[in-house]
C-alpha positions in Angstrom: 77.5 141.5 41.3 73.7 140.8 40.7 71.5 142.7 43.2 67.7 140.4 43.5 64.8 142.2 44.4 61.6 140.3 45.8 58.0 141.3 47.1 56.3 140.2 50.2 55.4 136.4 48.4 59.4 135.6 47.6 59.1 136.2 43.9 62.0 137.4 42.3 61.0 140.4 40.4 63.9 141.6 39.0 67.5 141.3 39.0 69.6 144.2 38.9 73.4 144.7 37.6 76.0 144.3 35.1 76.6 140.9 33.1 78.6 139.7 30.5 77.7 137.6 27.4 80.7 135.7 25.8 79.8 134.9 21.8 80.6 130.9 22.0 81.7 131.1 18.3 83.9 133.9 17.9 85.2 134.6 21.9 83.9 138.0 21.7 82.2 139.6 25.1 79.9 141.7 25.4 79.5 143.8 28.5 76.3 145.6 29.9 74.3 146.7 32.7 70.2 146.7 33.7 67.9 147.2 36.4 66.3 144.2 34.9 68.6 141.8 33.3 65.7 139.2 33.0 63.8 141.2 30.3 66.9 142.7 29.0 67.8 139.2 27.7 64.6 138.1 26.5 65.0 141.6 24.7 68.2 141.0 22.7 66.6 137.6 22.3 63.4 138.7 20.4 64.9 142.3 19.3 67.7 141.1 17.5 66.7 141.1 13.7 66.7 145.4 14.2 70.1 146.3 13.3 72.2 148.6 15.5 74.8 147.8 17.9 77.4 145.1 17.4 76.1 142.6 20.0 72.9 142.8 17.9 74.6 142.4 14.8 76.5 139.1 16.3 72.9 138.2 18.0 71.5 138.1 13.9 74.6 136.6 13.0 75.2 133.4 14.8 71.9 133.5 17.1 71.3 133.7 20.3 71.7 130.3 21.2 75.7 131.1 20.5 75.5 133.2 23.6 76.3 132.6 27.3 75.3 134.5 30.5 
């Protein structure tokens, strides 16, 4: 369930909860959580030549682009 937060002007400034990415390539899911999953994407986007967890690691691998929300 994604939880949206917005100001007074109807922006959406963050969306809140627990999401899944599915490796297109290999099947594998990935499961997390964020109180911001906008710039929690656009950090395992950008982040992911640092080594560290397995999502990471499949994120260097096959690139992002092989991932789906």
């Amino acid at each position: 369930m994604l939880l949206q937060i917005q100001n007074t002007k109807k922006e959406v400034i963050k969306i809140i909860g627990i999401y899944q990415l599915t490796n297109k390539v290999n099947g594998k899911r990935y499961i997390g959580q964020s109180k911001n999953i906008k710039r929690t994407m656009w950090e395992h986007k950008c982040l992911s030549s640092m080594q560290g967890s397995p999502l990471k690691e499949d994120i260097k691998l096959f690139g992002f682009d092989s991932f789906e929300l």
